[in-house]
C-alpha positions as CSV (number, residue, x, y, z in Angstrom):
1,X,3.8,15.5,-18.9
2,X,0.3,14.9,-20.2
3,X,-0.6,14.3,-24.2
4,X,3.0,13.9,-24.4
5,X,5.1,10.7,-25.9
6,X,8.2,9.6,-24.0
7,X,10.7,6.8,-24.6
8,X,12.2,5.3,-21.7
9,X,14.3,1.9,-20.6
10,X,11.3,0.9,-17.8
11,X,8.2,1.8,-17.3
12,X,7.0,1.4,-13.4
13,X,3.5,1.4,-12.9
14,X,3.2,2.3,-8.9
15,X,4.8,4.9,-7.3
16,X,4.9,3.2,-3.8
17,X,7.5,1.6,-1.9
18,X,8.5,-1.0,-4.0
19,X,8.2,1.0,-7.1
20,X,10.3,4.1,-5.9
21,X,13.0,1.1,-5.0
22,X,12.6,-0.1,-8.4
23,X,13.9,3.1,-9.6
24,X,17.0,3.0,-7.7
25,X,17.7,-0.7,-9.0
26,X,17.0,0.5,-12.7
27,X,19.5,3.6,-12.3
28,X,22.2,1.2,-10.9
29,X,22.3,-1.0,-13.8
30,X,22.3,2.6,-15.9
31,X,18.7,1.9,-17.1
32,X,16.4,5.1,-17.1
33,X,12.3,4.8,-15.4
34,X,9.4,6.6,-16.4
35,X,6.8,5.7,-13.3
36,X,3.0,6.3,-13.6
37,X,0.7,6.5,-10.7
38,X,-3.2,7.3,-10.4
39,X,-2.6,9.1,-7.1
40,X,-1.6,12.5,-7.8
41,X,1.8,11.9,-5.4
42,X,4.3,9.4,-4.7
43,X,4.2,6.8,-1.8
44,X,1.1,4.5,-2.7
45,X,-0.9,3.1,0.2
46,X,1.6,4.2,2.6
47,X,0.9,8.0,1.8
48,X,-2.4,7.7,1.2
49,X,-3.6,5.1,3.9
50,X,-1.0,5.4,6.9
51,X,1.8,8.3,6.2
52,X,2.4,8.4,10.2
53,X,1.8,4.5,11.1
54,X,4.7,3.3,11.9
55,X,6.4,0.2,10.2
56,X,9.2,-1.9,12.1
57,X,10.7,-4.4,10.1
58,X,12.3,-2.4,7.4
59,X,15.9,-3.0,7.7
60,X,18.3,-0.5,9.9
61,X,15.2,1.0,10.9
62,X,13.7,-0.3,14.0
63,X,10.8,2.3,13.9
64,X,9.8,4.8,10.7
65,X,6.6,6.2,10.0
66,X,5.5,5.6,6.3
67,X,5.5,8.9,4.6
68,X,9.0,8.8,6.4
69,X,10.3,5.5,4.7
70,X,8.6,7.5,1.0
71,X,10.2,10.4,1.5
72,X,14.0,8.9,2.2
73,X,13.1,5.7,-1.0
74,X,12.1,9.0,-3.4
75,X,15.9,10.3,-1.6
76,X,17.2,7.6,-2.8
77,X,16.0,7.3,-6.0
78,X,16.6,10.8,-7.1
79,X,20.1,10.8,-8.3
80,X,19.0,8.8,-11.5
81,X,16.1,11.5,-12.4
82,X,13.1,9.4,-12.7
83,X,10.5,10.9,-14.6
84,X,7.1,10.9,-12.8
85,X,3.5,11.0,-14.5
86,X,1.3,11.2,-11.3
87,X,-2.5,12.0,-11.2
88,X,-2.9,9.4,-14.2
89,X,-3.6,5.6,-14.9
90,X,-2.1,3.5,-17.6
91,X,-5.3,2.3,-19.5
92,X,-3.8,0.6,-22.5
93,X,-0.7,-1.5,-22.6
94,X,0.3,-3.0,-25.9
95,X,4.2,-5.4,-26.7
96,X,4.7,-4.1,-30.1
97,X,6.6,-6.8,-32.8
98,X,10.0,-5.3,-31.8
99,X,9.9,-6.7,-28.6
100,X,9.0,-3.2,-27.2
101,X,5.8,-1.5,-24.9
102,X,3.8,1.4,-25.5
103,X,1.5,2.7,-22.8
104,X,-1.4,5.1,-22.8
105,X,-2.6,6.7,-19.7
106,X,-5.9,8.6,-18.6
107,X,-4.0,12.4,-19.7
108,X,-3.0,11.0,-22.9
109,X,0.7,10.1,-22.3
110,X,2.4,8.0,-24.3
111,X,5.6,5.9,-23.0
112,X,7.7,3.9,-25.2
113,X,9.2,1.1,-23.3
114,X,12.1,-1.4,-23.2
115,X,10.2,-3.1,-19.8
116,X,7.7,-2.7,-17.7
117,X,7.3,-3.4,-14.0
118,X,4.1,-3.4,-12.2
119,X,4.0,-2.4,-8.9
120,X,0.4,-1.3,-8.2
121,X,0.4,-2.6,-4.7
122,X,-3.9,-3.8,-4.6
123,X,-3.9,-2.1,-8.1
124,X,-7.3,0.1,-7.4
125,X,-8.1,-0.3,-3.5
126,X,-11.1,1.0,-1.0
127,X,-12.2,0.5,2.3
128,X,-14.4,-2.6,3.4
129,X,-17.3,-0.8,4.7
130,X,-19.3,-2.6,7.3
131,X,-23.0,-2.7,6.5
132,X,-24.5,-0.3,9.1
133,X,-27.4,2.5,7.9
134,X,-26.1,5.7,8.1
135,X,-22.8,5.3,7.4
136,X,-21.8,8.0,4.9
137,X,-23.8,10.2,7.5
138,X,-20.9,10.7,9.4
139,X,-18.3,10.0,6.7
140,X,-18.1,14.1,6.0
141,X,-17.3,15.3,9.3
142,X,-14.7,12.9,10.3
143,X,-16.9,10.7,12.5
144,X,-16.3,8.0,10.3
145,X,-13.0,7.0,8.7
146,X,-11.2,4.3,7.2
147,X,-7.6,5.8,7.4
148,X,-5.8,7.3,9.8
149,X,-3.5,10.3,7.9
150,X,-2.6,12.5,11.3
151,X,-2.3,11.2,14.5
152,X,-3.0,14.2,16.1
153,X,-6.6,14.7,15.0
154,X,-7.1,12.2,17.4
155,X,-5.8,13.7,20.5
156,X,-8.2,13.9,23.2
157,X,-11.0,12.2,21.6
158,X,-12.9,9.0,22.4
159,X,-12.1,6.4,19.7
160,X,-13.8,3.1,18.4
161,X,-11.9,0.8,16.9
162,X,-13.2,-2.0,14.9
163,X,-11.2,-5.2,13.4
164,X,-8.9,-7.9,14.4
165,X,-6.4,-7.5,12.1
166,X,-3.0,-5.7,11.9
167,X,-4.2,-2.4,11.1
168,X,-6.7,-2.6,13.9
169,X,-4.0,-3.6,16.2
170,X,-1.6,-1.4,15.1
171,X,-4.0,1.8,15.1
172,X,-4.9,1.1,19.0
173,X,-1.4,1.0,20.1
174,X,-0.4,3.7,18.3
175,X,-3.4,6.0,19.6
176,X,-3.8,4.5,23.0
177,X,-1.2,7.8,24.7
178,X,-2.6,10.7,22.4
179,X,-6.6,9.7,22.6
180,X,-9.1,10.5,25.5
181,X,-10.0,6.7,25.4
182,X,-9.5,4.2,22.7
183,X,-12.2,0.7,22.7
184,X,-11.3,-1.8,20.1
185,X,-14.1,-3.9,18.9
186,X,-14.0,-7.4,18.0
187,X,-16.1,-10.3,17.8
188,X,-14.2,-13.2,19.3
189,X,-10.9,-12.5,21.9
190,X,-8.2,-14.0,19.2
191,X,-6.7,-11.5,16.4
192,X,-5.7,-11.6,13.4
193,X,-2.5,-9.4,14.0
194,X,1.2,-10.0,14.5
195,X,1.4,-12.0,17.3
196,X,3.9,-9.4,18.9
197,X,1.2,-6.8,18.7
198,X,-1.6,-8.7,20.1
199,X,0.7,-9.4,23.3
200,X,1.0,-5.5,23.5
201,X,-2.8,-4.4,23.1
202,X,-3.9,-7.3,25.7
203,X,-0.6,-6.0,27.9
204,X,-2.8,-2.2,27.2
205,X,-5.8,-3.6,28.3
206,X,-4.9,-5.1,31.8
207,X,-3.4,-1.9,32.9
208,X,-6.7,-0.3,31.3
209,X,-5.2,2.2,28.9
210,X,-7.2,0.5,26.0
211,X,-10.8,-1.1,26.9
212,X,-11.2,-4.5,24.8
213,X,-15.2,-4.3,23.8
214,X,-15.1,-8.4,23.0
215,X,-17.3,-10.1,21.7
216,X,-18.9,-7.5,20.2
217,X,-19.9,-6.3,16.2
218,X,-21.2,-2.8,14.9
219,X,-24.2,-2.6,14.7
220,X,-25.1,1.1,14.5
221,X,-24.4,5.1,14.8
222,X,-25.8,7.8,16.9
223,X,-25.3,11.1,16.4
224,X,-26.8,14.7,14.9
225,X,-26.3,16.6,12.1
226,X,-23.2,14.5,11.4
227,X,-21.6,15.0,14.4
228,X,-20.7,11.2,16.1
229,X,-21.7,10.6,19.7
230,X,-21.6,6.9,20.5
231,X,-21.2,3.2,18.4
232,X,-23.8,1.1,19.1
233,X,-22.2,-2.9,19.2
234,X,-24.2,-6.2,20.4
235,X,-22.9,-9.6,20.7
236,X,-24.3,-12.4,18.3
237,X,-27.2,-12.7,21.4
238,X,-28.1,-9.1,20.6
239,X,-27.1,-7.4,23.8
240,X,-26.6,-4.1,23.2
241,X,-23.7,-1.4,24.5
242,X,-23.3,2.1,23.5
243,X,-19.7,3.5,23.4
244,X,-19.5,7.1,23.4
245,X,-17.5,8.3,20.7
246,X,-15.9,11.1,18.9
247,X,-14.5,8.3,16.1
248,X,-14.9,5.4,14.5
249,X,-12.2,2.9,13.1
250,X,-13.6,0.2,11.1
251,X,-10.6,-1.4,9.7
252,X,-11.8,-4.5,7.6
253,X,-9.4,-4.1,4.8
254,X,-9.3,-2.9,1.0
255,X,-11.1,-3.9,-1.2
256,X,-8.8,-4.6,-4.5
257,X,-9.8,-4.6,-8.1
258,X,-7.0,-4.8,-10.7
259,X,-9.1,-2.0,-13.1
260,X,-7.4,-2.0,-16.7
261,X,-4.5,-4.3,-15.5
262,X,-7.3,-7.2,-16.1
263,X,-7.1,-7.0,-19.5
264,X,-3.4,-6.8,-20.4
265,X,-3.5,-10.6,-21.1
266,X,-1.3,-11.6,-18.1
267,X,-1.8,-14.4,-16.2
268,X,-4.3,-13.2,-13.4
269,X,-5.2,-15.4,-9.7
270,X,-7.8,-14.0,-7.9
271,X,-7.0,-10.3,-8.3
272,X,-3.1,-11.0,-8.4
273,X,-0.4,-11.1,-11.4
274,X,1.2,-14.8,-11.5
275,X,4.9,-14.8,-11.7
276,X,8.0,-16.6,-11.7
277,X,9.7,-15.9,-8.3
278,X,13.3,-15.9,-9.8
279,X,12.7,-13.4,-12.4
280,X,9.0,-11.8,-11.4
281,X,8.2,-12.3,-15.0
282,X,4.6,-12.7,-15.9
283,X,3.2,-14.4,-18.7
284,X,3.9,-12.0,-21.1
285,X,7.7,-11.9,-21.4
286,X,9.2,-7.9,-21.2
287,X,6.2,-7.4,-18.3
288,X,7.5,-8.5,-14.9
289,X,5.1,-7.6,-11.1
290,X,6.8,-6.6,-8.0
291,X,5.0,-6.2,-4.7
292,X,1.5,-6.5,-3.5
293,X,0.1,-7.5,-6.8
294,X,2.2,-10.2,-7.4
295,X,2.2,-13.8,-6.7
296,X,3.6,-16.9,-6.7
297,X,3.7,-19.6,-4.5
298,X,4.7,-19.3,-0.8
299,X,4.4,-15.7,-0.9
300,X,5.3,-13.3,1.7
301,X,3.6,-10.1,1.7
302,X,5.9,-7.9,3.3
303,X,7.8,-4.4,2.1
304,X,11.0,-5.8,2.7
305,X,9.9,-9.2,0.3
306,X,9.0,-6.6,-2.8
307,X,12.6,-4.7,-2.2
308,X,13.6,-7.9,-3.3
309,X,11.2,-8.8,-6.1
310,X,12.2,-5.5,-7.1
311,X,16.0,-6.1,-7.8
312,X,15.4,-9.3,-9.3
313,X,12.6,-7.6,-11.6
314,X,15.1,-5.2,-12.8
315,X,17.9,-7.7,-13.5
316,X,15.6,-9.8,-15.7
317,X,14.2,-6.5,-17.5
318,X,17.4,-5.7,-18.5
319,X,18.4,-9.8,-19.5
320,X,15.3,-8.6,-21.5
321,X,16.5,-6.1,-23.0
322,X,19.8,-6.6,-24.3
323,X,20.4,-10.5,-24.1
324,X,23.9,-10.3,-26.2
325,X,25.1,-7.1,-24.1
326,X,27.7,-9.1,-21.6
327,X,27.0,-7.9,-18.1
328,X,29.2,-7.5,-14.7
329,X,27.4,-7.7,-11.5
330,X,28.8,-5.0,-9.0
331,X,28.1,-4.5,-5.4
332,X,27.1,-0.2,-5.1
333,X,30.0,-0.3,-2.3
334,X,32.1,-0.4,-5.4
335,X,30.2,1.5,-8.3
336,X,28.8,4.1,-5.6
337,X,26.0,6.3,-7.0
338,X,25.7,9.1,-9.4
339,X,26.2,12.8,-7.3
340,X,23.8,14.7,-6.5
């Protein structure tokens, strides 16, 4: 697809959860989506960052892992042939005089659109690294990592957890029966998580499958050649404790930069696309944000919230488009969906 040119109803930039859903609302209303996304596959953070975590409030599915809940949304979205321009990043985004988009990514591809949707999730994201010397030491080997992409690389092992948030929370529960020993870190006994999963890792710690190392910080790495052998945490007193370890966690979150989107002339808030909830247009009528990167007031950052912004993203787009075309809302329990 690269140093191609391609016209298309809606261009989707974001190929995660909420933009593969975006694809299904765009074939429903017969509109066809060309999506572009810098990671060379579909899925967004939740291929990249946690394809076996599993996520429980998506609707009818009381557990699924999220490479899972990719693979069944790209299912789903397949009937109406999406076209896919992966491994690239829009870099230019211009609204022409006709009302129209053209979009020019890293490989050279041109898209002609009717719409566009953003759905970058934390547009460009990396870990928070916690300042400790040596870190990238044990980066390499696996000693140190920020995601957790197989479970089962784990099992056996002695692993450190460090945070207080939901990924912290959710990563000790979910490793707690597979690892040797798991030792979450955290500097004061409250977290930051759902409360439902803080009851469950203090439930894991009072039967002792999960050892709570509070209040502690890192503070620094042992080890040779690479190869991890214990954390070193203190308390804010500087007492000291060594955890033998085969891994380290640190989960502080991503850090987000918006990259090119910054200078598309929408209306930006601290790293995040304003819009108006009803329609999830931005500033600049024709672009709308779904997901993650947008915002508006009371926000809910949730999967299940940019499903939504999705279908009402869509609906605008296509007001958009064709405001004199008449159109007939129908439920897909009546129009059904293309075959296979």
């Amino acid at each position: 697809m690269s140093d191609a040119s391609h016209s298309t109803d809606i261009a989707i930039i974001g190929a995660g959860p909420v933009g593969l859903f975006a694809v299904f609302e765009a074939g429903m209303l017969g509109l066809k989506s060309h999506v572009i996304d810098a990671l060379d596959m579909v899925g967004g953070q939740c291929s990249a960052l946690y394809p076996e975590k599993p996520i429980f409030d998506i609707p009818a599915h009381p557990q699924i892992a999220g490479q899972d809940l990719i693979h069944e949304l790209a299912k789903q979205a397949d009937p109406f042939e999406p076209t896919y321009h992966l491994g690239q990043q829009v870099t230019k985004l211009e609204k022409r005089d006709d009302g129209r988009f053209t979009l020019v990514t890293t490989k050279g591809t041109v898209i002609d659109a009717g719409a566009v949707v953003i759905a970058a999730g934390c547009g460009a994201f990396g870990p928070n690294k916690p300042p400790m010397d040596g870190l990238e030491d044990y980066e390499g080997s696996g000693g140190v990592q920020y995601y957790v992409k197989r479970r089962a690389d784990f099992a056996g092992k002695n692993v450190v957890i460090a945070g207080g948030g939901d990924s912290a929370v959710d990563w000790a529960l979910s490793l707690h029966d597979i690892a040797a020993k798991v030792m979450v870190v955290h500097r004061r006994p409250k977290f930051r998580a759902a409360p439902d999963s803080s009851a469950k890792l203090h439930a894991l710690a009072e039967t002792g499958k999960i050892e709570m190392v509070i209040p502690y910080q890192l503070k620094g790495l042992k080890g040779e050649n690479g190869i991890l052998s214990h954390v070193v945490v203190a308390t804010l007193k500087g007492e000291e404790r060594e955890l033998e370890a085969d891994h380290l966690l640190p989960f502080f979150g991503l850090a987000m930069e918006l990259g090119p989107i910054a200078n598309w002339g929408l209306n930006l808030e601290k790293n995040h696309i304003g819009v108006k909830q009803a329609t999830m247009e931005t500033s600049v009528p024709g672009i709308f944000a779904i997901g993650d990167i947008a915002t508006y007031e009371h926000k809910l950052k949730l999967i299940l919230s940019g499903f939504a912004e999705g279908a009402s993203a869509i609906h605008a787009a296509r007001a958009y488009m064709f405001p004199d075309k008449e159109f007939h809302f129908e439920y897909s329990t009546t129009t059904g969906v293309p075959n296979e």
